[in-house]
C-alpha positions as CSV (number, residue, x, y, z in Angstrom):
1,X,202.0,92.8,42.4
2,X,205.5,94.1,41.7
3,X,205.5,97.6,42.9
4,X,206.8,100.7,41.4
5,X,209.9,101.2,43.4
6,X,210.9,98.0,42.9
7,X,211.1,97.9,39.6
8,X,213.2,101.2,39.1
9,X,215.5,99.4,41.7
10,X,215.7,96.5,39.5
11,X,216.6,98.5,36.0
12,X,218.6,100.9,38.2
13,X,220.9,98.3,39.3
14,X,221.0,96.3,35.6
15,X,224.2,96.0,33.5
16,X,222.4,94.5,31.0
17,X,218.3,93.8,29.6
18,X,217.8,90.6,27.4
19,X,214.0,90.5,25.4
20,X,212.8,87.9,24.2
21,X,210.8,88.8,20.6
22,X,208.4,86.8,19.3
23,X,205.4,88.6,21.3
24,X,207.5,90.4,23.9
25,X,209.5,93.0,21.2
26,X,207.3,92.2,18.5
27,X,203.6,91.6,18.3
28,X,203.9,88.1,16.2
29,X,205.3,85.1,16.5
30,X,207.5,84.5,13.7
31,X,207.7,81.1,12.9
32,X,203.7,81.4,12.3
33,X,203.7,84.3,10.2
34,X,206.4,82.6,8.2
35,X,204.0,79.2,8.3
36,X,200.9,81.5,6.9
37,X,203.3,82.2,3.9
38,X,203.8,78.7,3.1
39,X,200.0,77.7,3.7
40,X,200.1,75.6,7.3
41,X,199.1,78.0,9.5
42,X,196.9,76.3,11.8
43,X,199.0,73.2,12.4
44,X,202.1,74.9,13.2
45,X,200.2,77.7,15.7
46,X,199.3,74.2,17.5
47,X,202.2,73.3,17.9
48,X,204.0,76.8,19.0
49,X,201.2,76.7,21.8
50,X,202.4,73.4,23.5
51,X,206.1,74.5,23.0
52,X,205.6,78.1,24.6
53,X,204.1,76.4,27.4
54,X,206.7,73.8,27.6
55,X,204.4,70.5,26.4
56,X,207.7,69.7,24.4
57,X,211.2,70.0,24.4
58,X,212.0,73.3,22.3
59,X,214.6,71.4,20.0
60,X,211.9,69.1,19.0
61,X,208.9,71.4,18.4
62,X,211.0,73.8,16.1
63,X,212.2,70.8,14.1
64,X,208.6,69.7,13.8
65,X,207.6,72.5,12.4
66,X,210.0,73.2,10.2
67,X,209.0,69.6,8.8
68,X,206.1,70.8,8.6
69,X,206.9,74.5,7.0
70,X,209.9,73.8,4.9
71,X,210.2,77.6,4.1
72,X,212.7,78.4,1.5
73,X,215.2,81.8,1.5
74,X,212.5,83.3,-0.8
75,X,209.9,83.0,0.9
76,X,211.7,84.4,4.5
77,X,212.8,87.3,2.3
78,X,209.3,87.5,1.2
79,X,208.4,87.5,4.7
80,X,210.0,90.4,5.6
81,X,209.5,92.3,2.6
82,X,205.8,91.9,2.5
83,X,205.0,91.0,6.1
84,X,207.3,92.9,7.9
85,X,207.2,92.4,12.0
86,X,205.2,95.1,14.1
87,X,207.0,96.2,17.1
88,X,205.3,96.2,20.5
89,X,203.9,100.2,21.7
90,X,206.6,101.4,23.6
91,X,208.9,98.9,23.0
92,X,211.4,101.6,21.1
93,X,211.5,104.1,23.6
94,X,212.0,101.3,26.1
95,X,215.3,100.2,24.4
96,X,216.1,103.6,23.5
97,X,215.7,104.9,27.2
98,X,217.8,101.8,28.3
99,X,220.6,102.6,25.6
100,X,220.7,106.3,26.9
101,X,221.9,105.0,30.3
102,X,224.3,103.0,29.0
103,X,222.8,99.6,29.3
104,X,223.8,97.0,26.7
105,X,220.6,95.6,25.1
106,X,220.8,92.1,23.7
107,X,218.4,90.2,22.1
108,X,217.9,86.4,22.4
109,X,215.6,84.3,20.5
110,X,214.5,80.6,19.7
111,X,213.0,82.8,16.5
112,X,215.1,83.0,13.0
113,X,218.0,84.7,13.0
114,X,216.7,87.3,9.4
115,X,214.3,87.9,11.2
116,X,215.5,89.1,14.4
117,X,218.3,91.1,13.0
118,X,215.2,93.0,10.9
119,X,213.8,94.0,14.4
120,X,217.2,95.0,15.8
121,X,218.0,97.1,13.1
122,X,214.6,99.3,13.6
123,X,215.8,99.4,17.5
124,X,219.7,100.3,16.7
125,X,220.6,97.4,18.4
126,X,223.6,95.8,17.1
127,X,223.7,92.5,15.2
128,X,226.6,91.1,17.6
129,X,223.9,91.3,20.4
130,X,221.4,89.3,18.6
131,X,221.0,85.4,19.8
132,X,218.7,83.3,17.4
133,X,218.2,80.5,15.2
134,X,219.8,80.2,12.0
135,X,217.8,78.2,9.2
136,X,219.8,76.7,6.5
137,X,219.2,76.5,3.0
138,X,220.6,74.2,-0.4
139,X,222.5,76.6,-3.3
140,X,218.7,76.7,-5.1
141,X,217.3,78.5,-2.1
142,X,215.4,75.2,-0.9
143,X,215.2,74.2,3.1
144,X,217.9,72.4,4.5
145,X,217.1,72.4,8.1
146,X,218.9,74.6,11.0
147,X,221.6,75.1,12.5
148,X,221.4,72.7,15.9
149,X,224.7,73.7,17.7
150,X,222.9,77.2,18.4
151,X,221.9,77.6,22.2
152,X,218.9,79.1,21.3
153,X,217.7,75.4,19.4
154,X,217.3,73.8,22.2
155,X,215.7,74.3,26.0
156,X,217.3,76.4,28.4
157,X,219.9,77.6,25.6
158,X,218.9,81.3,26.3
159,X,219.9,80.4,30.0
160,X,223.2,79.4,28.1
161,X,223.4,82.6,26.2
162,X,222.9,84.9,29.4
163,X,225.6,83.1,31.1
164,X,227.8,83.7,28.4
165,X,227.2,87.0,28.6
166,X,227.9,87.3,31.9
167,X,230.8,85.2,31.9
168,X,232.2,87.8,28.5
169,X,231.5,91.4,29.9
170,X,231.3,90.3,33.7
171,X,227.4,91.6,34.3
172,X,227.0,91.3,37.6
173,X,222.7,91.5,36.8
174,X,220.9,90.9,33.7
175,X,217.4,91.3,33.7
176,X,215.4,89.0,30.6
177,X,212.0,90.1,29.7
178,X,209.5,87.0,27.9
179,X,206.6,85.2,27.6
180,X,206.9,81.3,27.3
181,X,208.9,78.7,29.0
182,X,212.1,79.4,27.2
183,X,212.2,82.7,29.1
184,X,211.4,81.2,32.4
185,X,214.3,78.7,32.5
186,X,217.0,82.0,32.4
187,X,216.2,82.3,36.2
188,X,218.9,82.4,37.2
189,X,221.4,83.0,35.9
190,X,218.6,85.9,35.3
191,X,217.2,88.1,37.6
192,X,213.6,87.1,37.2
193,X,209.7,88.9,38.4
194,X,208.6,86.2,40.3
195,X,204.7,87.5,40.4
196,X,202.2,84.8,40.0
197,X,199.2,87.9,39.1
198,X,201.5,88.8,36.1
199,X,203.2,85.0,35.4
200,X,200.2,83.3,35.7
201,X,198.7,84.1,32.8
202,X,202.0,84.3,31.1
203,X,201.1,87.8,29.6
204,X,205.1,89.3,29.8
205,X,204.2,91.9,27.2
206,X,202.5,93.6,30.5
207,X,205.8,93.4,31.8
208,X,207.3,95.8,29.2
209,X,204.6,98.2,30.1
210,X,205.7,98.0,33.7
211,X,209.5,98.8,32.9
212,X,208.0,101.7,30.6
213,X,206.5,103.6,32.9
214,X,209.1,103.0,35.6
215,X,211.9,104.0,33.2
216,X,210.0,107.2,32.6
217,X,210.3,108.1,35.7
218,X,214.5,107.7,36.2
């Protein structure tokens, strides 16, 4: 088990914190919320499963379901309108706490882009620190597929993305906080919990509760 001390040595010594947020900042995952809107729930939760877990290459599950999906603008507006996404307990004062000490937040997603920028707007995290999917839509609002030349479309783009960073404000350690595969593959250039008891059962969302109580005690 990761102890207490180091874990404050970790944040302590971070330039920067990277979340993931389907599951991690927010409770959902969007891409099935957005499937329940357009009525295919249960096959596209399938396949989010096997693509979490790394069954697939990411590039191809998303375009799968997307297929399968086809969600136009008004229904993602719908989405958020109606359905709005539920932030994780503690996850604002975690971000907040981080921002206070001067450490740049990002956010970095193989979610949808509307989406993401929804969340980072309730956590005053700016939209140039938001890394995510773009869909793409025809002038009548109708699907048109995504954009593919963003890192986060394919696997190990958030690696990409952290690099980046690195590489553009010269972090010397960036921590990334997730739950699937996607996440996994940013060690390095991340600095990464290696603890089977919490990574074994892939359940990163006990992670933030972790880094909560340790930041409360800076």
């Amino acid at each position: 088990m990761v102890s207490h001390s180091e874990l404050r040595k970790l944040f302590y010594s971070a330039d920067a914190v990277c979340f993931d947020v389907d599951s991690t900042v927010i409770r959902e995952e969007g891409i099935d919320e957005l499937a329940k809107i357009c009525g295919v729930e249960d096959a596209v939760s399938e396949m989010t499963r096997r693509a979490m877990g790394g069954a697939v290459p990411f590039k191809s599950a998303l375009t799968e379901r997307l297929a399968l999906i086809q969600p136009s603008r008004e229904q993602v507006q719908r989405l958020i309108a109606e359905h709005p996404p539920h932030l994780t307990p503690g996850i604002r004062e975690l971000v907040s706490r981080l921002q206070e000490r001067n450490v740049q937040v990002f956010l970095i997603s193989g979610g949808f882009r509307s989406i993401v920028e929804h969340v980072a707007s309730k956590l005053n995290i700016p939209g140039t620190n938001v890394f995510a999917n773009r869909l793409k839509f025809y002038f009548n609002g109708e699907y048109a597929g995504f954009d593919e030349t963003q890192p986060t479309a394919e696997s190990g783009g958030k690696g990409k993305v952290i690099k980046l960073l690195k590489e553009k404000f010269h972090f010397k350690k960036i921590i990334m906080i997730g739950d699937g595969a996607t996440d996994m593959e940013t060690c390095p250039p991340a600095v990464c919990i290696k603890d089977a008891n919490i990574f074994a059962g892939c359940t990163f969302v006990f992670l933030i509760y972790l880094f909560i109580i340790s930041l409360f005690f800076f």
